[in-house]
N, CA, C and O atoms as CSV, one atom per row, in Angstrom:
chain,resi,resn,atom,element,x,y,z
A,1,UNK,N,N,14.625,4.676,-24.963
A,1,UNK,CA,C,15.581,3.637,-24.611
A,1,UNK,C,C,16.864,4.286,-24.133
A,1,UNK,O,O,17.038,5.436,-24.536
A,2,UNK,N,N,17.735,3.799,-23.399
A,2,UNK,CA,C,18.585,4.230,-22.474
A,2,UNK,C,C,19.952,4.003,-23.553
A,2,UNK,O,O,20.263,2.870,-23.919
A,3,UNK,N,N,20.700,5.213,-23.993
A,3,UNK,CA,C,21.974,4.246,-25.391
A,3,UNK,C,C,23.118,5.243,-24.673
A,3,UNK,O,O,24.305,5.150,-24.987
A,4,UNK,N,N,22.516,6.450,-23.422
A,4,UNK,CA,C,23.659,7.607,-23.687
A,4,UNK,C,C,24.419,6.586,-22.419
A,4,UNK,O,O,23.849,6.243,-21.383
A,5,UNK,N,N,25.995,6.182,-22.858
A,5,UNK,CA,C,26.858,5.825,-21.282
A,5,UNK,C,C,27.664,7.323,-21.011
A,5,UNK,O,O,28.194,8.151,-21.752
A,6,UNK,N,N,27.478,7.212,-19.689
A,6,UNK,CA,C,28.379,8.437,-19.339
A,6,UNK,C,C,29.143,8.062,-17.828
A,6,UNK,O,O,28.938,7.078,-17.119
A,7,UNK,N,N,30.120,9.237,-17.596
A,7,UNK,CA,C,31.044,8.941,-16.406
A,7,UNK,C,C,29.916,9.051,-15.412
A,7,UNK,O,O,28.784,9.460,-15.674
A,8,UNK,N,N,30.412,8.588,-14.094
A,8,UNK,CA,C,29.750,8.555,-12.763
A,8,UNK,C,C,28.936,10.409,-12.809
A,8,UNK,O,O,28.970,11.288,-13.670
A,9,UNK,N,N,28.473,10.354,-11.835
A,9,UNK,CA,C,27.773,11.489,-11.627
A,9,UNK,C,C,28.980,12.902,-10.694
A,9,UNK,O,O,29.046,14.102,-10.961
A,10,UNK,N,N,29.580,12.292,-9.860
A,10,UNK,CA,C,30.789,12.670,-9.388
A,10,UNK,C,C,31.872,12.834,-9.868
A,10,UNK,O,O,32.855,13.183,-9.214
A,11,UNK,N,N,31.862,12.596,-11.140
A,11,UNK,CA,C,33.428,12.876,-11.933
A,11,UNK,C,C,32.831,13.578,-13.239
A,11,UNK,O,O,33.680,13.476,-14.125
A,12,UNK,N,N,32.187,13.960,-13.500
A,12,UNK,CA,C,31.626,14.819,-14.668
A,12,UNK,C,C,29.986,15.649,-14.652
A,12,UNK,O,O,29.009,14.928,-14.448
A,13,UNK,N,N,29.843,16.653,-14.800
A,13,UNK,CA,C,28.290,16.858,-15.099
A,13,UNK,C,C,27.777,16.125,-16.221
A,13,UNK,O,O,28.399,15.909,-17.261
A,14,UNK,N,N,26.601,15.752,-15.952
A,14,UNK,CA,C,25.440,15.251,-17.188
A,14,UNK,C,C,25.443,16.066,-18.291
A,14,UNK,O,O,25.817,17.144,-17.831
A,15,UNK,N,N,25.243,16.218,-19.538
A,15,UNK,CA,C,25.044,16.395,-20.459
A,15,UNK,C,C,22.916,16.482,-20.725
A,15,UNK,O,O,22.242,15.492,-20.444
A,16,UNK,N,N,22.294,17.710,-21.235
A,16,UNK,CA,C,21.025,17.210,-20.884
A,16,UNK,C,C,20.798,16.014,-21.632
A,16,UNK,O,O,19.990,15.261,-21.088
A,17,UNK,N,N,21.144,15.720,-22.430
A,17,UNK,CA,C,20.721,14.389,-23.474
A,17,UNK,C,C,20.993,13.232,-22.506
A,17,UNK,O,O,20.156,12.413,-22.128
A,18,UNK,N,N,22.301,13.287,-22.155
A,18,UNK,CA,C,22.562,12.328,-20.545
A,18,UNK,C,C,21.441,12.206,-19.778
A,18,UNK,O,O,20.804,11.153,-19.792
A,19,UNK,N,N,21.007,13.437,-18.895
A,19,UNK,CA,C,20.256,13.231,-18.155
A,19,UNK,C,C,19.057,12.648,-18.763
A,19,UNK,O,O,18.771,11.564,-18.255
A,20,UNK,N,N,18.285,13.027,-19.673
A,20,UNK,CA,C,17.029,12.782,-20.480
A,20,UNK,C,C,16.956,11.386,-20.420
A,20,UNK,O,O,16.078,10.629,-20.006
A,21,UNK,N,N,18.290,11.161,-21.023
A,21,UNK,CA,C,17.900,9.190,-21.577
A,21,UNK,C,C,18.314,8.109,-20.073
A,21,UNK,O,O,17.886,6.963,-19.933
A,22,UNK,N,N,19.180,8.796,-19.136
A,22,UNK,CA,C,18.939,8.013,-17.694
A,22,UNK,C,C,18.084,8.503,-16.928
A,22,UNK,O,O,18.040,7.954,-15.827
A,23,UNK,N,N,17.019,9.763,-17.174
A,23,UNK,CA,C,15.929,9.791,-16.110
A,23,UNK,C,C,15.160,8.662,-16.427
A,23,UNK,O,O,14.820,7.890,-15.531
A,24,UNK,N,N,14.701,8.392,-18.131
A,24,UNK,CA,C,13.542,7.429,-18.466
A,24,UNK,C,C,13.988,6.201,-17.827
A,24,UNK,O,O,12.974,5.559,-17.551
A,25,UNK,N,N,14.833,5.696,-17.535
A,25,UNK,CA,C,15.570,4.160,-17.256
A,25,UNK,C,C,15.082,3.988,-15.503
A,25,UNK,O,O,14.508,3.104,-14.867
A,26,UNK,N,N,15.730,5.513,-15.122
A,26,UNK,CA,C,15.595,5.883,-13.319
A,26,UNK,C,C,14.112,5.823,-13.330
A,26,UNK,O,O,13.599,4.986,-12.587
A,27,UNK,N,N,13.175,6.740,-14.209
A,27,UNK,CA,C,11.749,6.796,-13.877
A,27,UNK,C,C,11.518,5.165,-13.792
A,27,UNK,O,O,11.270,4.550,-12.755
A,28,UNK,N,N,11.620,4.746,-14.775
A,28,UNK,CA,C,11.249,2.921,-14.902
A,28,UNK,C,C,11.250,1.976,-13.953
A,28,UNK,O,O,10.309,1.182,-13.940
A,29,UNK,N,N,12.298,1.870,-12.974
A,29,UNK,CA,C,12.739,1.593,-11.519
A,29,UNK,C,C,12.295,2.226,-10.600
A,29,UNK,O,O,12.223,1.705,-9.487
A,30,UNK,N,N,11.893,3.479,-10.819
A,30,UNK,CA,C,11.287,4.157,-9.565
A,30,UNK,C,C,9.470,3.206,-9.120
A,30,UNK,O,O,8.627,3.337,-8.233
A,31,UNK,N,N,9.562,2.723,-9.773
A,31,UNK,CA,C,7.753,2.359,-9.503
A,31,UNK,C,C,8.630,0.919,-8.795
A,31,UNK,O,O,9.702,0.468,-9.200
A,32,UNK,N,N,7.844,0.435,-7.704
A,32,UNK,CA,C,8.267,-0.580,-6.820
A,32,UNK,C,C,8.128,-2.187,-7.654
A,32,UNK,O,O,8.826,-3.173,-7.893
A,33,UNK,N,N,6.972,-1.760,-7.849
A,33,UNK,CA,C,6.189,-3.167,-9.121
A,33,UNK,C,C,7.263,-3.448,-10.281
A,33,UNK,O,O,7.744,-4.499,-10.706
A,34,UNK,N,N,7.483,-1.876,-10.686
A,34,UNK,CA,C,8.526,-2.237,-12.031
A,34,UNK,C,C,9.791,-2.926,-11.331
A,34,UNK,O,O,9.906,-4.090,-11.715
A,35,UNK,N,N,10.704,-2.564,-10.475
A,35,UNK,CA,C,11.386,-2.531,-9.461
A,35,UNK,C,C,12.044,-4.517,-9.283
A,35,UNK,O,O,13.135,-5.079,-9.196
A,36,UNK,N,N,10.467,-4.956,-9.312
A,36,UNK,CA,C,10.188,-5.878,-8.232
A,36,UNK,C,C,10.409,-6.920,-9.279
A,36,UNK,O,O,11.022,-7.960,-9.040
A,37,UNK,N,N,9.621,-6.460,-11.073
A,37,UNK,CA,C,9.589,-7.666,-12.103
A,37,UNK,C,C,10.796,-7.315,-12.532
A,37,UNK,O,O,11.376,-8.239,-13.102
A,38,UNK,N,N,11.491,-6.140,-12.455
A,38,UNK,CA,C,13.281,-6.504,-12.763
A,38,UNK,C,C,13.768,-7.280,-12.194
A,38,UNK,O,O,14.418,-8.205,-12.681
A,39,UNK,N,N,13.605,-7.122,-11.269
A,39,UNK,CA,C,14.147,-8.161,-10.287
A,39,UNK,C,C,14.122,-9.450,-10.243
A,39,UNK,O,O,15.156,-9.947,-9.797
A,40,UNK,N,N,13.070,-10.377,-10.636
A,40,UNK,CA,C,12.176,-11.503,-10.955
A,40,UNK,C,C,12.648,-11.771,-12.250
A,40,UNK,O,O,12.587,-12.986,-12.440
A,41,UNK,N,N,13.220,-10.998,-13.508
A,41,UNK,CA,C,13.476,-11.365,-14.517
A,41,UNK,C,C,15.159,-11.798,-14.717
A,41,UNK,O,O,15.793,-12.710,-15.247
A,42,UNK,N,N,15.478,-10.384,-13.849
A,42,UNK,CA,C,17.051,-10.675,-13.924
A,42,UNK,C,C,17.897,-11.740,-13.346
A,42,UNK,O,O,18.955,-12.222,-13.751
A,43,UNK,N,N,17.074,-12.026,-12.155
A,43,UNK,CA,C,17.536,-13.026,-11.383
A,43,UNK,C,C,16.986,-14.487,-11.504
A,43,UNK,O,O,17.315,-15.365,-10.707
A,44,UNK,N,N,16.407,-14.625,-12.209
A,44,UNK,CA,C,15.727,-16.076,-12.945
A,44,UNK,C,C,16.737,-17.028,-13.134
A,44,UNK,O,O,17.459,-16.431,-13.932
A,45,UNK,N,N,17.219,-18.015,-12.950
A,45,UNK,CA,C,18.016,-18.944,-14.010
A,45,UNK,C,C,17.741,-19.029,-15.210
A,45,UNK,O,O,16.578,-18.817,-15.552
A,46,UNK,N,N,18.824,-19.393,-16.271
A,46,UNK,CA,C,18.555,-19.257,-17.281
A,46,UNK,C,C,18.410,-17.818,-18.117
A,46,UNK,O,O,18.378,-17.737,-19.345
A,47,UNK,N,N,18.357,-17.069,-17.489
A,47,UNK,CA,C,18.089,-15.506,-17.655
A,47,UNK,C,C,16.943,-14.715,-18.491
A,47,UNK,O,O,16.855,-13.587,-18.977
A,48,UNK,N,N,16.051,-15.940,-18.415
A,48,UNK,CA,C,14.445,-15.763,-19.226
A,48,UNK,C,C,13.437,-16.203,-18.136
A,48,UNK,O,O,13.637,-17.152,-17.378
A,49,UNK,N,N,12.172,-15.304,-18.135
A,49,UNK,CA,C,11.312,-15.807,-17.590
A,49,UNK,C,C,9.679,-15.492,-18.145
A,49,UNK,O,O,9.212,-14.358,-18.041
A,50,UNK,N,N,9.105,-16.317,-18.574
A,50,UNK,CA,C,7.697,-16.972,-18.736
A,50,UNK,C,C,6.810,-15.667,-18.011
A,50,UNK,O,O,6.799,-15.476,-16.795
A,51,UNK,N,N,6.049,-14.789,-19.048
A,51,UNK,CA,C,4.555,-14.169,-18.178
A,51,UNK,C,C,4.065,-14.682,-17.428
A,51,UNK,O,O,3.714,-14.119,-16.392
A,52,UNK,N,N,3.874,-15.835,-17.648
A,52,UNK,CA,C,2.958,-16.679,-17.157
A,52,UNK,C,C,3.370,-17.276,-15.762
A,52,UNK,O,O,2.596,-17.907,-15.043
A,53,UNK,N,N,5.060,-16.921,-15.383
A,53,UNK,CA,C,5.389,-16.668,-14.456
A,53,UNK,C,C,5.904,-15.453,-13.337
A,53,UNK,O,O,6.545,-15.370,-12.289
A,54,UNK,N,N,5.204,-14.622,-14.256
A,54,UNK,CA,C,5.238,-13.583,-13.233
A,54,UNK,C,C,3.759,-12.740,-12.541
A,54,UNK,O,O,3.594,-11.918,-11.639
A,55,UNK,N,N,2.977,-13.360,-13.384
A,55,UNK,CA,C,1.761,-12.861,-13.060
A,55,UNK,C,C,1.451,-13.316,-11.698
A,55,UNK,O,O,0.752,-12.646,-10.937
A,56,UNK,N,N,2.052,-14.642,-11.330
A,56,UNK,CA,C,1.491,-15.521,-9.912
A,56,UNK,C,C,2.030,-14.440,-8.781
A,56,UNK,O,O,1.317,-14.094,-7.839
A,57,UNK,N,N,3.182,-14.017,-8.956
A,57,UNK,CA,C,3.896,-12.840,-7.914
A,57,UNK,C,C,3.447,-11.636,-7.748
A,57,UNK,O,O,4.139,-10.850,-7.101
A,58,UNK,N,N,2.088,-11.184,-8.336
A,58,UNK,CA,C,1.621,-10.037,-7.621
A,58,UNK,C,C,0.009,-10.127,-7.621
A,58,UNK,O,O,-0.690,-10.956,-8.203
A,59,UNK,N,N,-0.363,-9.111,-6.857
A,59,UNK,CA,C,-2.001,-9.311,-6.673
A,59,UNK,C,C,-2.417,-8.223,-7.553
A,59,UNK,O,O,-3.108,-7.306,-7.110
A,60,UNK,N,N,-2.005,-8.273,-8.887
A,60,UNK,CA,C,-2.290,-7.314,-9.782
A,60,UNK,C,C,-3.215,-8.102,-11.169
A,60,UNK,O,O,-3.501,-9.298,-11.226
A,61,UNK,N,N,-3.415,-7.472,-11.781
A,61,UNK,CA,C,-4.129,-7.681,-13.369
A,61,UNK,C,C,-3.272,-8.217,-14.108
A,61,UNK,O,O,-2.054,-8.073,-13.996
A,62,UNK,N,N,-3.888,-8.925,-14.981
A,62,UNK,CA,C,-2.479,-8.872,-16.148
A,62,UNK,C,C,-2.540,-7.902,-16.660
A,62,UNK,O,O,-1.458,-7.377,-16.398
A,63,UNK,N,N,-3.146,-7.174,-17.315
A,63,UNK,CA,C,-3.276,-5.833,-18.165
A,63,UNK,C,C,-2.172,-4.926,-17.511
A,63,UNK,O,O,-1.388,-4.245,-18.172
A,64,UNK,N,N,-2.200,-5.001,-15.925
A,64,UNK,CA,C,-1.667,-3.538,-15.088
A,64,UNK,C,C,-0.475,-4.604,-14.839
A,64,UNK,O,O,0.166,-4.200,-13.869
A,65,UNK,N,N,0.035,-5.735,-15.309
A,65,UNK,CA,C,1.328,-6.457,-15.490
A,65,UNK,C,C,2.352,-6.552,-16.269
A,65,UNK,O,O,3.555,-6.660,-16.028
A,66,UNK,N,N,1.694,-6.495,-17.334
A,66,UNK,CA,C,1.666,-6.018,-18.999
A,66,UNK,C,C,1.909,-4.953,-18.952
A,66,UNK,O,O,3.129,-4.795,-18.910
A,67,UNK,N,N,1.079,-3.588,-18.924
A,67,UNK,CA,C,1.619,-2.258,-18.507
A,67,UNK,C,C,2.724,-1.661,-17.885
A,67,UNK,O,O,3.225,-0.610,-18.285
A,68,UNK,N,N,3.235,-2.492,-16.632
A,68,UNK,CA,C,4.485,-2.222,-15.861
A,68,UNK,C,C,5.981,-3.124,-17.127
A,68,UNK,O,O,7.092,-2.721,-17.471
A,69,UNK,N,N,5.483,-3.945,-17.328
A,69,UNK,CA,C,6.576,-5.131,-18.602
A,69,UNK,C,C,6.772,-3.676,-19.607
A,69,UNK,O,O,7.826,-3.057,-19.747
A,70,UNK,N,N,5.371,-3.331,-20.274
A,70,UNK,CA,C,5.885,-2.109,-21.276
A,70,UNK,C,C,7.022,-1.124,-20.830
A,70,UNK,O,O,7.988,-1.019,-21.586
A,71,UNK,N,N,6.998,-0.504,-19.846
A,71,UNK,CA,C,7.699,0.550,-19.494
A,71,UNK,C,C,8.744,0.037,-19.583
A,71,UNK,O,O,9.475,0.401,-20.504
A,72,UNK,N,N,9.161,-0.912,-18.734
A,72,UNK,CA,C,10.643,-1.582,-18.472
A,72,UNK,C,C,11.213,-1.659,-20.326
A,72,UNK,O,O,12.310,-1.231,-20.683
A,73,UNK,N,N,10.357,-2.184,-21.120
A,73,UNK,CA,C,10.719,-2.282,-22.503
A,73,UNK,C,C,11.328,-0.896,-22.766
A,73,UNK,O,O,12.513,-0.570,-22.834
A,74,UNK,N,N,10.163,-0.135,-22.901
A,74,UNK,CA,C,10.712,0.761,-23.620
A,74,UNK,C,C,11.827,1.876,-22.791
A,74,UNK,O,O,12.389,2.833,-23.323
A,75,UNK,N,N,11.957,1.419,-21.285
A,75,UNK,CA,C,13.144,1.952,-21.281
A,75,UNK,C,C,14.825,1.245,-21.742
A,75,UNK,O,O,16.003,1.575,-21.606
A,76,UNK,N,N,14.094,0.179,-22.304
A,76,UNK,CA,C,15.597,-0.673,-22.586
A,76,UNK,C,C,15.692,-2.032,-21.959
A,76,UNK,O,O,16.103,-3.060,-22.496
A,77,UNK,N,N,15.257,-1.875,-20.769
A,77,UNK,CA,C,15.643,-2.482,-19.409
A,77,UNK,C,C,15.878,-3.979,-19.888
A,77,UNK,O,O,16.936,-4.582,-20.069
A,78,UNK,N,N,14.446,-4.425,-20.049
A,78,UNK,CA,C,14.167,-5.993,-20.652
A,78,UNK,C,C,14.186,-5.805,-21.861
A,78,UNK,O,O,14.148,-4.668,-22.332
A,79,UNK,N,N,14.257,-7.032,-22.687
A,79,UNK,CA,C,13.646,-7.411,-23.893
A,79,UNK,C,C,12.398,-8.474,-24.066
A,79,UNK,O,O,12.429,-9.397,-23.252
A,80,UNK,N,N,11.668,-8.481,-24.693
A,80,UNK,CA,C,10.666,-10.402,-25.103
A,80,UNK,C,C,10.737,-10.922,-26.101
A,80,UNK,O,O,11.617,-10.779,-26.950
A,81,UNK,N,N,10.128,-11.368,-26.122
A,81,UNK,CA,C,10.269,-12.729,-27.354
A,81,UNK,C,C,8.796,-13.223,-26.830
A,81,UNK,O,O,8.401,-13.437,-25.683
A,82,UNK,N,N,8.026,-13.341,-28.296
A,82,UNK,CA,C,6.401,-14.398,-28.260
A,82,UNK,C,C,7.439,-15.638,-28.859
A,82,UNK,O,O,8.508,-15.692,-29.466
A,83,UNK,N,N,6.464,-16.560,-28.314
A,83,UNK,CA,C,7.047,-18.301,-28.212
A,83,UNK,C,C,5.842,-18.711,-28.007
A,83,UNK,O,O,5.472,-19.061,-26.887
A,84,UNK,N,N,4.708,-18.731,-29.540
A,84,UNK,CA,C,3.495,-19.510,-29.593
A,84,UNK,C,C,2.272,-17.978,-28.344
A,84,UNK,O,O,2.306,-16.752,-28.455
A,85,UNK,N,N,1.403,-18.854,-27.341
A,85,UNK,CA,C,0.738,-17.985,-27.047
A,85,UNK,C,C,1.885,-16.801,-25.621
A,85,UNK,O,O,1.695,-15.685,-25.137
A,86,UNK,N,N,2.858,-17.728,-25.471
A,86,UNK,CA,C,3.313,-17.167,-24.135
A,86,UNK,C,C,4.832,-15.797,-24.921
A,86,UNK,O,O,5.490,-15.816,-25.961
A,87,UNK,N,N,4.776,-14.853,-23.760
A,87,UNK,CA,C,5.625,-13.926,-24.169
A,87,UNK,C,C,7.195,-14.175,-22.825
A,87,UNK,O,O,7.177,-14.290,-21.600
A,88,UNK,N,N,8.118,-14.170,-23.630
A,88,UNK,CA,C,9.124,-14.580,-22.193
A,88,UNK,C,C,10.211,-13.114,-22.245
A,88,UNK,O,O,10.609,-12.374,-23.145
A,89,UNK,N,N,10.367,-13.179,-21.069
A,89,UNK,CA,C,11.210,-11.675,-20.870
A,89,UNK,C,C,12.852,-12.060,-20.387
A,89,UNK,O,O,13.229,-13.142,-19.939
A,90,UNK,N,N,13.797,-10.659,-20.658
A,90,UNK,CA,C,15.291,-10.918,-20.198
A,90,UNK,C,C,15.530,-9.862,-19.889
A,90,UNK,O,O,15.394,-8.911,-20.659
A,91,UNK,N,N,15.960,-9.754,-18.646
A,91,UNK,CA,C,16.824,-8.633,-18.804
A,91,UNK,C,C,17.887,-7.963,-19.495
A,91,UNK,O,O,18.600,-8.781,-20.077
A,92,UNK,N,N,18.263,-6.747,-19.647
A,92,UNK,CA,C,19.339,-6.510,-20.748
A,92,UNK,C,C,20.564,-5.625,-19.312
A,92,UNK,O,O,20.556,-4.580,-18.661
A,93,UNK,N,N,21.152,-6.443,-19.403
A,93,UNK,CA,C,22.298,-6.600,-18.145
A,93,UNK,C,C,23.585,-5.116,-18.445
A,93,UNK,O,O,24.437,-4.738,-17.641
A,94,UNK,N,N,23.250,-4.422,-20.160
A,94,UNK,CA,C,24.158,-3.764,-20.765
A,94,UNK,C,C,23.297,-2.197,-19.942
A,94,UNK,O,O,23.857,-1.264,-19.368
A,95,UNK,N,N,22.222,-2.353,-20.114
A,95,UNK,CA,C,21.371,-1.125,-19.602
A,95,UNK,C,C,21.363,-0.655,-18.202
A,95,UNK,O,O,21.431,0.541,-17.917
A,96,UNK,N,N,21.251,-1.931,-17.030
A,96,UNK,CA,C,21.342,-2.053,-15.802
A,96,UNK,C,C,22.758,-1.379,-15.679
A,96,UNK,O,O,22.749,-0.360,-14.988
A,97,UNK,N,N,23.851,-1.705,-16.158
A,97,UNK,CA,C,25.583,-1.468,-15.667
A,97,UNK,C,C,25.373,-0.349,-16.074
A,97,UNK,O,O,26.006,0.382,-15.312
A,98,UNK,N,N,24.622,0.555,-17.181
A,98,UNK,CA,C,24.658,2.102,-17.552
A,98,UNK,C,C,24.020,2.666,-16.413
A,98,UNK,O,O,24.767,3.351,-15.714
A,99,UNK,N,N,22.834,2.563,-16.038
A,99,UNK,CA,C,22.148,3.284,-14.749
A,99,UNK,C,C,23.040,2.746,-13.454
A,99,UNK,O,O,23.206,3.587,-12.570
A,100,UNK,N,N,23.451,1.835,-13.308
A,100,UNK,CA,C,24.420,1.996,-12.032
A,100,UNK,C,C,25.707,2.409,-12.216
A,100,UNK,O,O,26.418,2.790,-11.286
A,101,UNK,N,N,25.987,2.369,-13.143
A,101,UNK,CA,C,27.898,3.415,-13.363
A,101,UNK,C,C,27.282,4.478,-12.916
A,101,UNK,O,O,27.621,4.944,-11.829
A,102,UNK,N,N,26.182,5.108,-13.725
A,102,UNK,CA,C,26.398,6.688,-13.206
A,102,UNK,C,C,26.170,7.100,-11.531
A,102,UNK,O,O,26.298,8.265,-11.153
A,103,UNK,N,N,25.815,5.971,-10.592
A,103,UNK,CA,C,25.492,6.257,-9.378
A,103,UNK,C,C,26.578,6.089,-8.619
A,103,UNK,O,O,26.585,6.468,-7.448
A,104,UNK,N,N,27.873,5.363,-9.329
A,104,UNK,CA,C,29.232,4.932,-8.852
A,104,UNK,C,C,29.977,6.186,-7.567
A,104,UNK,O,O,30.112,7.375,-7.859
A,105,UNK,N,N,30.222,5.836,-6.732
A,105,UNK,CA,C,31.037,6.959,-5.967
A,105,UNK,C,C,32.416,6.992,-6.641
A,105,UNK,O,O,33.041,6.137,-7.269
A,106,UNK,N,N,32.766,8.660,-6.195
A,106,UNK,CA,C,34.016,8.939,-6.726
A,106,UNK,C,C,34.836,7.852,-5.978
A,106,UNK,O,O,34.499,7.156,-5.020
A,107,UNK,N,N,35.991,7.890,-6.662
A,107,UNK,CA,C,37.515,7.716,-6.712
A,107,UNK,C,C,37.869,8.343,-5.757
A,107,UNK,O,O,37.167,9.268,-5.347
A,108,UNK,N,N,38.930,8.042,-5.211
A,108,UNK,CA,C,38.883,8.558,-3.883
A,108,UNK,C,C,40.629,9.746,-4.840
A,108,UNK,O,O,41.574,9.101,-5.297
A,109,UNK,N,N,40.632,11.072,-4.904
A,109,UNK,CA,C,41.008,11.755,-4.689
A,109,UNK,C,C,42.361,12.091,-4.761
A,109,UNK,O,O,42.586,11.929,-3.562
A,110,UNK,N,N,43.398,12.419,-5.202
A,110,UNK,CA,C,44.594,12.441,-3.481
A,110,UNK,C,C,45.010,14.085,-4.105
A,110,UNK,O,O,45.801,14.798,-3.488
C-alpha cells in the first residue's frame, strides 16, 4: 500500500522506501485495464461503483476483472465494501494526490 508522501521528484531525491512504495501504486496504473477501472471508479457519481457495473465495460472475465480490482487494492488505490452478494468499489482520492505530487513540475526557480 502506498503511505510514503514525499516532495515532487524535482525538488528532492527519493528515498528507496519512497521509491519502493510509489513504484507499487505506478506499477498498478501502468496496466491500461487497471488504468481504465480507476478511472470508471473515480469518476462515478456518488464516488462508488457496483462490480456488477464494471464488468459490462470490458471484454474480459470476471476472474481477470477481479484480478485487475485486486491490484488496485492492494496498492491502496481503491477500497470495497461486500453489500449482500455484490462488492462496490471507491476510489481513495488521498493515494491518487500522493502518486501525482510526486510527478509535479518544479517551481519555477529564480
Amino acid at each position: 500500500m502506498l503511505t510514503t508522501c514525499c516532495l515532487p521528484l524535482t525538488q528532492e531525491p527519493l528515498t528507496a522506501g519512497q521509491a519502493e512504495s510509489l513504484a507499487h501504486g505506478f506499477k498498478a496504473v501502468g496496466d491500461p485495464i487497471r488504468l481504465r477501472l480507476l478511472s470508471l471508479i473515480a469518476s462515478q457519481d456518488g464516488g462508488e461503483v457496483c462490480v456488477c457495473e464494471l464488468n459490462d465495460g470490458f471484454e474480459l472475465t470476471g476472474p481477470t476483472i477481479s484480478h485487475h480490482l485486486k491490484v488496485l487494492r492492494e496498492a491502496g488505490l481503491i477500497t470495497s465494501e461486500r453489500r449482500g452478494t455484490w462488492v462496490y468499489y471507491r476510489a481513495v482520492p488521498e493515494v491518487m494526490a500522493r502518486l501525482s505530487a510526486v510527478l509535479a513540475p518544479a517551481a519555477e526557480r529564480v
